[in-house]
C-alpha positions in Angstrom: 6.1 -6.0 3.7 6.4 -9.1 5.0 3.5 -10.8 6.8 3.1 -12.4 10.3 0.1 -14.5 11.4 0.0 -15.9 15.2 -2.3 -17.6 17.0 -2.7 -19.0 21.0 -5.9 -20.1 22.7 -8.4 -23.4 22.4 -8.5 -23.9 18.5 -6.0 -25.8 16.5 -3.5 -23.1 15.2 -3.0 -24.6 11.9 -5.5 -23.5 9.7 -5.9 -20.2 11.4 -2.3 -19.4 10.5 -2.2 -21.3 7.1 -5.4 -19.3 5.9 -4.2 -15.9 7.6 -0.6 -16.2 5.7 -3.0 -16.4 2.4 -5.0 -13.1 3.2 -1.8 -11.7 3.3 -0.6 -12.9 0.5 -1.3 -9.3 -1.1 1.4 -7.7 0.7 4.3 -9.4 -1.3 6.6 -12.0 -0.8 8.8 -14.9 -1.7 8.7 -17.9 1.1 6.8 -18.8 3.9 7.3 -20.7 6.9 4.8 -22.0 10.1 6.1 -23.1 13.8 3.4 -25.0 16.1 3.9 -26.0 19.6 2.2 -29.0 20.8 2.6 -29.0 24.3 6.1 -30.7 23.5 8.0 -30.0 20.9 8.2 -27.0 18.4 7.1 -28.2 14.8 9.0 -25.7 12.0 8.2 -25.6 8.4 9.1 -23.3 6.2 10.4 -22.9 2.3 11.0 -20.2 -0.7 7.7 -20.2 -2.9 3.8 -20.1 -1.6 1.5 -20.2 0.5 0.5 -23.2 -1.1 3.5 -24.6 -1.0 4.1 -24.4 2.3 1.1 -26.2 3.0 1.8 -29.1 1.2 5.1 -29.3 2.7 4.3 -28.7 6.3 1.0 -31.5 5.8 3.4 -33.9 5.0 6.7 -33.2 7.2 5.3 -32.1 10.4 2.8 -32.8 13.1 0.1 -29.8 12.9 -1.2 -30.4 16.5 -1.4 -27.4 18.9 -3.2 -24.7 19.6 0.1 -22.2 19.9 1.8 -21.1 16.6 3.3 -18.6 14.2 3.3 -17.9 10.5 5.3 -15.8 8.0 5.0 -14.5 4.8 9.1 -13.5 4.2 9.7 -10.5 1.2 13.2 -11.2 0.9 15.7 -8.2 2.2 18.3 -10.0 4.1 19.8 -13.0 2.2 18.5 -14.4 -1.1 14.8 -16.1 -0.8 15.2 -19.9 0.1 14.3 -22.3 2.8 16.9 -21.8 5.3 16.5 -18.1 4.9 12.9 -18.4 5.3 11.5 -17.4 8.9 10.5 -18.5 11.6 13.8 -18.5 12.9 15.2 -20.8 16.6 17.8 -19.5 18.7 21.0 -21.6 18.6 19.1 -23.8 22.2 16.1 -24.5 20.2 13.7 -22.6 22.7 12.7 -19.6 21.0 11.0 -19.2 17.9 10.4 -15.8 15.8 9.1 -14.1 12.9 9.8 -10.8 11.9 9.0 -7.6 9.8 11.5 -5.2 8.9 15.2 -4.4 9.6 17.5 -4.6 11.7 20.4 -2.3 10.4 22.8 -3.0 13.2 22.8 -6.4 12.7 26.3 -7.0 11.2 28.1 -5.9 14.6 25.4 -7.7 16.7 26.2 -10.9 14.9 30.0 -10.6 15.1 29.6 -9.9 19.2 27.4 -13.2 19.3 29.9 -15.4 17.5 32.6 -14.3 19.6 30.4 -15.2 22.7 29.9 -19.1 20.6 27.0 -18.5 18.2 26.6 -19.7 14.8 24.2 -19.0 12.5 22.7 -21.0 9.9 20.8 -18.2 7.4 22.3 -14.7 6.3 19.1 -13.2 8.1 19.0 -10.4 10.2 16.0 -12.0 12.2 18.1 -15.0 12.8 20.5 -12.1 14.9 17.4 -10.4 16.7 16.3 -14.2 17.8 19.7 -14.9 19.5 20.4 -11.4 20.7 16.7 -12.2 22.6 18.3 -15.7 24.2 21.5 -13.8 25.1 19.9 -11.3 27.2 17.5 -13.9 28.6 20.6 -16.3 29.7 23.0 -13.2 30.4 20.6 -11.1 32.6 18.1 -13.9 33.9 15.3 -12.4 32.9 11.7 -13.7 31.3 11.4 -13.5 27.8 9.2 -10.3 28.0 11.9 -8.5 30.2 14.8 -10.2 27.4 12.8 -8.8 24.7 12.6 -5.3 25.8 16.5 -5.2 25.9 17.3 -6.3 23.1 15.3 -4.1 20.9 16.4 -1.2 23.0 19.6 -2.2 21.2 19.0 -3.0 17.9 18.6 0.0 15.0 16.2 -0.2 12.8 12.4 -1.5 12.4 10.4 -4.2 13.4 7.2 -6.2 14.1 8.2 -9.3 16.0 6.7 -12.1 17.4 8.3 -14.8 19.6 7.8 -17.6 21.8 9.5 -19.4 24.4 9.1 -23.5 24.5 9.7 -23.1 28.3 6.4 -20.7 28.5 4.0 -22.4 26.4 1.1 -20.3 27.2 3.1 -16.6 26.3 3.5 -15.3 22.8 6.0 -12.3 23.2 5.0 -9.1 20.5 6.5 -5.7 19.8 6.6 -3.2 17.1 8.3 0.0 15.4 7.6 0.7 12.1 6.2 -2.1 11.1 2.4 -2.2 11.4 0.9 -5.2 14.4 -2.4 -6.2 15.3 -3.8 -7.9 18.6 -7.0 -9.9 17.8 -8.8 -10.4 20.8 -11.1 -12.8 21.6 -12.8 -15.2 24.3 -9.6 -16.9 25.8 -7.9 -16.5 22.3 -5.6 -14.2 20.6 -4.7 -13.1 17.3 -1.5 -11.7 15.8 -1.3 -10.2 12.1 -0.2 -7.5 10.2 -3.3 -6.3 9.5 -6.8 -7.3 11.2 -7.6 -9.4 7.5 -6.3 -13.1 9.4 -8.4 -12.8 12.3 -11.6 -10.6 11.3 -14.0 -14.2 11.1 -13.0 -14.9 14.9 -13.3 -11.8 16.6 -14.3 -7.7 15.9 -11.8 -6.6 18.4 -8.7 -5.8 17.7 -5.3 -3.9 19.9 -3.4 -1.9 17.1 0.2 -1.4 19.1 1.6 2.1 18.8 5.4 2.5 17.4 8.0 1.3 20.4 5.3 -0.8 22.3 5.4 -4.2 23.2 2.8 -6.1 24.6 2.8 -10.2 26.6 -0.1 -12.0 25.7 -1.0 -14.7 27.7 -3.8 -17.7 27.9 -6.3 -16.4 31.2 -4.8 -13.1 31.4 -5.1 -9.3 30.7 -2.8 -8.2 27.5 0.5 -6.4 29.4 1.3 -3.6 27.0 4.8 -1.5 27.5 6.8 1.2 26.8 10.0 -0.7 25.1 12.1 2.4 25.9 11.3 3.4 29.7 9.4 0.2 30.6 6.6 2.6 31.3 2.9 0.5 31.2 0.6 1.2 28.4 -3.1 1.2 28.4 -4.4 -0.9 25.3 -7.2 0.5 23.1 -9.8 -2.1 21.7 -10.6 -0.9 18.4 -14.6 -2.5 17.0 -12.9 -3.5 13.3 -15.4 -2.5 10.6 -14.0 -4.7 7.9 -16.0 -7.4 6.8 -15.4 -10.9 5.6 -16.9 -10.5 2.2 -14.4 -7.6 1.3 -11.3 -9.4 1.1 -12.8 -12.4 -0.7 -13.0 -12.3 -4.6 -16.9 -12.2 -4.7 -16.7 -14.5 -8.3 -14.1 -12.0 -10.1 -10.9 -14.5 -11.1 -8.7 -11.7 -9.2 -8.9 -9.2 -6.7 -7.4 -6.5 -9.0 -10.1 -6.9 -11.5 -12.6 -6.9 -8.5 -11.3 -4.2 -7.3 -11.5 -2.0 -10.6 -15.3 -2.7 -11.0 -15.4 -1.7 -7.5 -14.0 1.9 -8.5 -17.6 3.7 -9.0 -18.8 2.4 -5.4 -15.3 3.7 -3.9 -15.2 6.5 -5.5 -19.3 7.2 -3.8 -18.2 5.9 -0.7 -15.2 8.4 -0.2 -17.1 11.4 -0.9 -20.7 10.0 0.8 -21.0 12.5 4.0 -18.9 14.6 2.7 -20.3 16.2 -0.7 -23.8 18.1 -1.0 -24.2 18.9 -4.4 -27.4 20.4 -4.3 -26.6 22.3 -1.4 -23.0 23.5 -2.8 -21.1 22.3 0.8 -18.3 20.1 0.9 -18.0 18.7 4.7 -14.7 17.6 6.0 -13.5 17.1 9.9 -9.7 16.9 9.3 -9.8 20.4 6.9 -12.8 22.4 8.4 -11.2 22.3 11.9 -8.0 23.4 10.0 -8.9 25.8 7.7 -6.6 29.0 8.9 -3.5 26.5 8.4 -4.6 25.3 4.9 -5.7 29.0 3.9 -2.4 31.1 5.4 -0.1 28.0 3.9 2.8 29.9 1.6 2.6 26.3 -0.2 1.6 22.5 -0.3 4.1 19.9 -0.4 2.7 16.4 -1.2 4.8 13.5 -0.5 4.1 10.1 -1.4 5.5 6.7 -3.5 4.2 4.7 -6.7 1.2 5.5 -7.7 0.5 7.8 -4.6 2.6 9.8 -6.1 0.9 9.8 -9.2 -2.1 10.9 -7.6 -0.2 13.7 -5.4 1.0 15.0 -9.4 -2.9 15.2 -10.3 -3.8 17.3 -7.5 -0.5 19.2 -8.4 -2.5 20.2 -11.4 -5.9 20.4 -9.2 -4.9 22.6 -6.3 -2.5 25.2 -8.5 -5.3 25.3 -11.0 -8.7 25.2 -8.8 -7.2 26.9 -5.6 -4.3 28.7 -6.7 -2.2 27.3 -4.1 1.6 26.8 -4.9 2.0 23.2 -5.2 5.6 20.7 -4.9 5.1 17.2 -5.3 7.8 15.0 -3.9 9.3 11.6 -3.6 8.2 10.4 -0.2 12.0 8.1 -0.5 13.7 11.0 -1.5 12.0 14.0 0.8 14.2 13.7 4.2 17.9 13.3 2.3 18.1 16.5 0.6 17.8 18.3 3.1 14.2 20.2 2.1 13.6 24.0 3.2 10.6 23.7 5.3 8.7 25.6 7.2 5.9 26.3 9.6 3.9 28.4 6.7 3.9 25.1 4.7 1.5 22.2 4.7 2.6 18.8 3.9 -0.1 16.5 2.7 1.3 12.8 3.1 -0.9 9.7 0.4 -0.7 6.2 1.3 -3.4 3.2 0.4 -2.0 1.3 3.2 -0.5 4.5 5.8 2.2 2.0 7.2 4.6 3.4 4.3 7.9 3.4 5.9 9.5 6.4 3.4 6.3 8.7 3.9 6.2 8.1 7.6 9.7 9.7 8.0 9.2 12.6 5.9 5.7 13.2 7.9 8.0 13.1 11.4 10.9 15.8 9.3 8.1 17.8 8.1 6.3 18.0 11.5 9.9 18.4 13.8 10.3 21.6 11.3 6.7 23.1 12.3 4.6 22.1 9.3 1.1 21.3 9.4 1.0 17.6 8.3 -2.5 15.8 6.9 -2.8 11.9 6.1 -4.7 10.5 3.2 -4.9 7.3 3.3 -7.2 3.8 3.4 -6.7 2.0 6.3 -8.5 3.2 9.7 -5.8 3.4 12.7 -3.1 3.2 10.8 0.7 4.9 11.3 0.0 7.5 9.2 -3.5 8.1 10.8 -2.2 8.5 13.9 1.8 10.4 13.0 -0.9 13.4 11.1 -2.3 16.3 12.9 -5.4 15.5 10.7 -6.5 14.2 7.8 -9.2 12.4 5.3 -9.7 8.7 5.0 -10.1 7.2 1.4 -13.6 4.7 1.7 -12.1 2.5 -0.5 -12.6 -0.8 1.0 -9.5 -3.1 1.5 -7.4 -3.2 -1.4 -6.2 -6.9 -2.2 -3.9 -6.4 -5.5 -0.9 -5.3 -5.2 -1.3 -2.9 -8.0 -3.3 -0.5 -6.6 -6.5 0.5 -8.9 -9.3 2.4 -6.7 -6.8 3.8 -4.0 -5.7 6.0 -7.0 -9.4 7.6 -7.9 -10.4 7.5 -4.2 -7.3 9.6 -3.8 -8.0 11.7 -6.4 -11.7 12.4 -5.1 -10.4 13.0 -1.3 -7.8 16.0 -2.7 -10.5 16.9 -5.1 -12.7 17.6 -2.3 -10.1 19.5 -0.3 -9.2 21.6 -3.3 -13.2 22.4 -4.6 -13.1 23.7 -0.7 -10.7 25.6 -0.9 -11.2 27.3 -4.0 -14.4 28.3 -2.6 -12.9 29.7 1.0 -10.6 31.9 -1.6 -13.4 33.0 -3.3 -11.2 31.9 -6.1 -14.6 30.1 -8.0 -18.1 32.0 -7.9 -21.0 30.2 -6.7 -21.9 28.5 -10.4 -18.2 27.5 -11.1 -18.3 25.6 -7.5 -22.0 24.1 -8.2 -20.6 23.0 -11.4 -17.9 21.1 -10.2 -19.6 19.7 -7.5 -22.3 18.3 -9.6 -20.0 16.5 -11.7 -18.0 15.1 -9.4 -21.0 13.7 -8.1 -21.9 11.8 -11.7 -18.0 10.4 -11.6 -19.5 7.4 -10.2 -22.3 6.7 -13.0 -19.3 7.7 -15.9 -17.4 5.1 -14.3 -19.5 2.5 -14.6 -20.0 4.0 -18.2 -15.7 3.6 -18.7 -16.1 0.4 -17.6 -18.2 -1.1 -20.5 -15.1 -1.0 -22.7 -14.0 -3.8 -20.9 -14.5 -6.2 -23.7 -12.9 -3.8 -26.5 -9.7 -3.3 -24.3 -9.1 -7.2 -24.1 -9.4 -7.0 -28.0 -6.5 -4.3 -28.0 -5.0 -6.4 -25.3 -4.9 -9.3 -27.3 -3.3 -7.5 -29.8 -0.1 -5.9 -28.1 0.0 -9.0 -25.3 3.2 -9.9 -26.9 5.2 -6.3 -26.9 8.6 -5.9 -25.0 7.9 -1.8 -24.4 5.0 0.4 -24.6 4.9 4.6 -24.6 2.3 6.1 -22.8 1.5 10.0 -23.7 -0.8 12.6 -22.0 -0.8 16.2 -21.5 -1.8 18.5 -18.0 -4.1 16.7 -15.8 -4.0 13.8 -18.2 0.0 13.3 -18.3 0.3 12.0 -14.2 -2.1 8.8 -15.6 0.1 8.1 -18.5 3.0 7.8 -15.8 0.2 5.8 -13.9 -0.9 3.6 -16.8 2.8 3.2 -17.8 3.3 1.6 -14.4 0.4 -0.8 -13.9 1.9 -2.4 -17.2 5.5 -2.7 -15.8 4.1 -3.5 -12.4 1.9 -6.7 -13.4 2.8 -8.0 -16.9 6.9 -7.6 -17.0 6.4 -5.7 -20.3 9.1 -2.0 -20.1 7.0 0.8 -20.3 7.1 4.5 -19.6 5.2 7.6 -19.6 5.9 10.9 -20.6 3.9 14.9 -21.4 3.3 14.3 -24.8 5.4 17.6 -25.9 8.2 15.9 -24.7 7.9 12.8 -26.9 10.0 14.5 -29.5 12.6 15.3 -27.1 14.1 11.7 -27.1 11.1 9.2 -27.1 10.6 9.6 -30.4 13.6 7.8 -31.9 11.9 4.7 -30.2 8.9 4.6 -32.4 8.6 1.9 -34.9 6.0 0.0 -35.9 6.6 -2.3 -33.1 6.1 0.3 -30.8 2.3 0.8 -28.9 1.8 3.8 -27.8 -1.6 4.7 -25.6 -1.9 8.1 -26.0 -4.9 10.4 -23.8 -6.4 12.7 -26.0 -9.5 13.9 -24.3 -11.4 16.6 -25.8 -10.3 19.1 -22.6 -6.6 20.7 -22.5 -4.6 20.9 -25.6 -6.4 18.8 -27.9 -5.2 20.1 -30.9 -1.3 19.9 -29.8 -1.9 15.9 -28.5 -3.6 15.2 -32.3 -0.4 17.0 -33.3 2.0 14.5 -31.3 -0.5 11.6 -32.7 0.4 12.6 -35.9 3.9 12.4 -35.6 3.8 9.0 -34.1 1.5 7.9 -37.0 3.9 8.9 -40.0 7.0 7.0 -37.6 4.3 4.1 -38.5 3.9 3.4 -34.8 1.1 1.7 -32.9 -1.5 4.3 -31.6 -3.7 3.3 -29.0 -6.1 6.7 -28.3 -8.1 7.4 -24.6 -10.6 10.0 -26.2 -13.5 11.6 -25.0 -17.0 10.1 -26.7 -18.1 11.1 -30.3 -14.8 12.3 -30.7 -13.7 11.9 -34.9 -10.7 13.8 -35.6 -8.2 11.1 -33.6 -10.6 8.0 -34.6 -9.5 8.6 -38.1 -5.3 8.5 -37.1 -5.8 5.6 -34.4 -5.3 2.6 -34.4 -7.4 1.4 -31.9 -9.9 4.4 -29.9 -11.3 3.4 -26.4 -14.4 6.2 -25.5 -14.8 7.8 -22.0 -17.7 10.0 -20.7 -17.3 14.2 -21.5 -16.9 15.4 -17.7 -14.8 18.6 -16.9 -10.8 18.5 -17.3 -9.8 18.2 -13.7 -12.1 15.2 -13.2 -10.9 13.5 -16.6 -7.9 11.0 -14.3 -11.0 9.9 -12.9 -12.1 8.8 -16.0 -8.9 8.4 -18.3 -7.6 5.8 -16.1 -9.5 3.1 -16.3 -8.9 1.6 -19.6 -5.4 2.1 -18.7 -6.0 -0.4 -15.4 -8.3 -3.0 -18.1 -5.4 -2.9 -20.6 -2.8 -3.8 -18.0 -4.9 -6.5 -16.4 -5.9 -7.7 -19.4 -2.6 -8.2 -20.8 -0.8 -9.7 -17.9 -3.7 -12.4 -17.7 -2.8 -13.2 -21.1 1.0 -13.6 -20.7 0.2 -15.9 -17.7 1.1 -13.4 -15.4 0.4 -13.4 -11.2 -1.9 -10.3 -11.5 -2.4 -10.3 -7.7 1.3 -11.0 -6.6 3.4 -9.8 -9.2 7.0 -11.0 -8.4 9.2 -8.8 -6.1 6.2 -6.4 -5.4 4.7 -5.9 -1.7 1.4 -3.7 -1.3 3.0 -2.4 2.0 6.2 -1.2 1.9 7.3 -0.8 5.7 11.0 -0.2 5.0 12.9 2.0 3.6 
């Protein structure tokens, strides 16, 4: 979650690390903090708040000479966010310098060994620990720092990116990883450290993605040293050509990314299926499932496991792949999967959703799943990621990077990639005849056109949203395909504007919910014209004579709910299992728009992180 930005070569480290800390600002966090080196002393700055803020402080506390340094963007896990518990961190000499993502969970009984061997600590931090178990090893063993590193994290529990630096060895920056996603930049007697390749992608196209338990010496004049933190054993690094460009993680005249990125839905959404969908030709091409087929087609059932809206997506193709394919379906809680001891076995296939694939809860149930036989397949957005590389196959989402930390197009790019390996599968059942798969496939090729079509009720839905900007909670109803969005809408609101808000199957509304409703209450209801249309005008209804607040998604031309809502926001007719498609985005608009109003950060709303690397 947290994010680290480092930087050693001939430019001035400052504003490479000041501006790389605020393209990560989308991962989450509370403080910040910067350490430069200038040759001879180690400048620190760091405090609870911004980017921004850390800026100002550091311009006027600090010298910001050197061309050595380190940045962190701190999501607080380990001690309350403040200044002292902000990193980078020194060891009790003064000589080593870290940043860190992750935890340590044997840090307690590290500490208390340290302070009986004279050290004292000044934060509650568990990378304040890691940072003086490093110098104890180094002064205990008389090692280099590469060698102390390697040590101590062969005794430490837990997960990590790390990134440290010696005073004595000016021209070394120590880095390792396990868990916690860590990037290399490499250029021309330069090199680049971040959690993802967003800090460094103006400077160079080359990037080293380190492997879980790998650490790696980077030095000024030299070849990268990358090693095996276990067994010492050498690695061979892999230079990766980075596709991502500048202009995708800069705003492009939207006032936020999130709203950016829900116009950018219809382009995503082409994008994922591009190469991969021939309409006209009724084929669906995919690598990761065509050169699997046997596993997917023999599999007694799919498991999905994911978290947050993920998950959400995993419950749509619930209703996708049991409907389309007839394959028995279980959606779980990524978090939840590897503690109750699941049954499974090597007839099941696991299919694993992440936006970012560095998800530390879905990572472990992709290693349970695969230690118990199962055939394991990644979706996810980010190219040489963990979870890219922990799958025996799977299907990249072409979403583009995603900025806000409420994810918006991950969710219909997800949706089209298990749409695509459902439609596929249907059709190797023979479950669908040749005009029932051309339908489908048609339509899901005009998804991107009735996108852009959803998307011109922009201006309506900041009308609604100016209505209900001041609510405290908010119901959100749908039925089948349609009820995992409510759960999805109901979270965008809690996630960005602060207001409670849940989601629930419309039928169940009068099995509790419904003592709730008053005319205070807002309720968005989906009432497309596919899928129990009569029973959702039913529960609209019943929430009209309780005198609350109706908010109707309906399918255009529709008249029958226009006359009981309040307020009716039109989407395109396409066929019921490509509605989520559709359904959501007013959902995404209302949210947004809302949260703008209440002064919300839409971007960073407070305590989130976009990538969630511990448990």
């Amino acid at each position: 979650m947290c994010g680290i930005v480092g930087y050693i070569g001939h430019r001035d480290a400052y504003p490479i690390i000041i501006k790389g800390l605020q393209r990560l600002e989308y991962r989450g966090y509370d403080s910040a903090g910067i350490a430069l080196y200038d040759g001879k002393d180690i400048n620190l700055s760091k405090t609870k708040g911004k980017v921004e803020d850390l800026k100002n402080k550091s311009q006027s506390t600090i010298s910001l000479d050197g061309k050595l340094g380190i940045g962190h963007t701190r999501w607080a896990t380990h001690g309350v966010p403040n200044d002292v518990n902000s990193h980078p961190h020194y060891s009790n000499s003064g000589d080593l310098v870290i940043i860190h993502n992750g935890i340590i969970e044997n840090y307690d009984s590290i500490r208390k060994e340290l302070t009986k061997r004279g050290y004292t600590f000044s934060s509650e931090t568990d990378t304040e620990v890691l940072v003086n178990l490093i110098e104890e090893v180094k002064r205990k063993e008389g090692v280099k720092l590469g060698k102390a590193v390697q040590i101590a994290l062969n005794q430490v529990v837990g997960a990590y990116a790390i990134a440290v630096f010696d005073r004595q060895k000016p021209d070394e920056i120590v880095v390792a990883k396990l868990g916690s996603p860590l990037a290399i930049g490499v250029g021309e007697n330069e090199f680049f450290i971040a959690s993802d390749a967003s800090p460094f992608i103006e400077y160079t196209n080359n990037a080293i993605y380190l492997e879980d338990e790998e650490m790696a010496v980077i030095r000024l004049g030299k070849e990268i040293k990358l090693r095996k933190i276990k067994d010492d054993a050498i690695a061979y690094p892999s230079i990766k050509e980075l596709k991502l460009n500048l202009e995708e993680i800069e705003k492009g005249g939207f006032d936020h990314f999130m709203l950016k990125e829900i116009y950018e839905q219809p382009r995503a959404i082409l994008d994922t299926y591009r190469g991969r969908l021939r309409a006209k030709e009724g084929i669906i091409k995919m690598a990761g499932v065509d050169d699997n087929l046997e596993k997917f087609l023999n599999a007694n059932r799919i498991i999905i496991v994911a978290c947050g809206t993920s998950w959400h997506a995993g419950l749509v193709a619930e209703y996708i792949f049991e409907d389309l394919a007839r394959i028995p379906v279980e959606v779980e809680y990524a978090s939840e999967f590897r503690y109750r001891n699941p049954v499974i076995t090597d007839k099941d296939v696991l299919i694993a959703i992440s936006q970012s694939g560095e998800t530390a809860d879905t990572l472990a149930a992709i290693k349970l799943a695969k230690e118990k036989g199962a055939f394991v397949f990644g979706v996810c957005n980010v190219v040489g990621s963990s979870i890219a590389r922990e799958t025996d196959a799977g299907a990249y989402t072409h979403a583009g990077p995603e900025i806000g930390v409420a994810s918006t197009k991950a969710f219909t790019t997800q949706i089209t990639v298990l749409t695509l390996l459902a439609l596929k599968l249907a059709k190797e059942k023979g479950v669908f005849n040749t005009t029932r798969f051309h339908e489908h496939l048609s339509e899901l090729e005009n998804i991107p056109a009735k996108v852009e079509k959803a998307l011109l009720s922009n201006p309506l839905v900041e009308i609604i949203a100016d209505v209900y900007k001041d609510s405290t909670n908010c119901l959100y109803l749908g039925r089948g395909y349609n009820f995992p969005v409510a759960l999805e809408g109901a979270l965008k609101l809690k996630e960005i504007s602060y207001i409670h808000a849940e989601g629930y199957p419309a039928a169940e509304m009068k099995h509790g919910p419904i003592a709730l409703i008053d005319e205070h209450m807002p309720v968005v209801v989906i009432a497309t014209n596919k899928g129990h249309y009569e029973k959702v005008v039913s529960n609209i209804q019943e929430i009209k004579s309780r005198k609350g607040k109706i908010i109707a998604v309906v399918t255009e031309g529709d008249e029958q709910v226009r006359d009981l809502a309040d307020h009716v926001i039109e989407i395109p007719e396409t066929l019921e299992s490509l509605t989520p498609l559709l359904t959501t985005i007013p959902l995404q608009l209302l949210s947004y728009h809302i949260a703008v109003m209440r002064g919300c950060n839409v971007d960073q709303p407070r305590n989130l992180a976009k990538s969630v690397t511990v448990e």
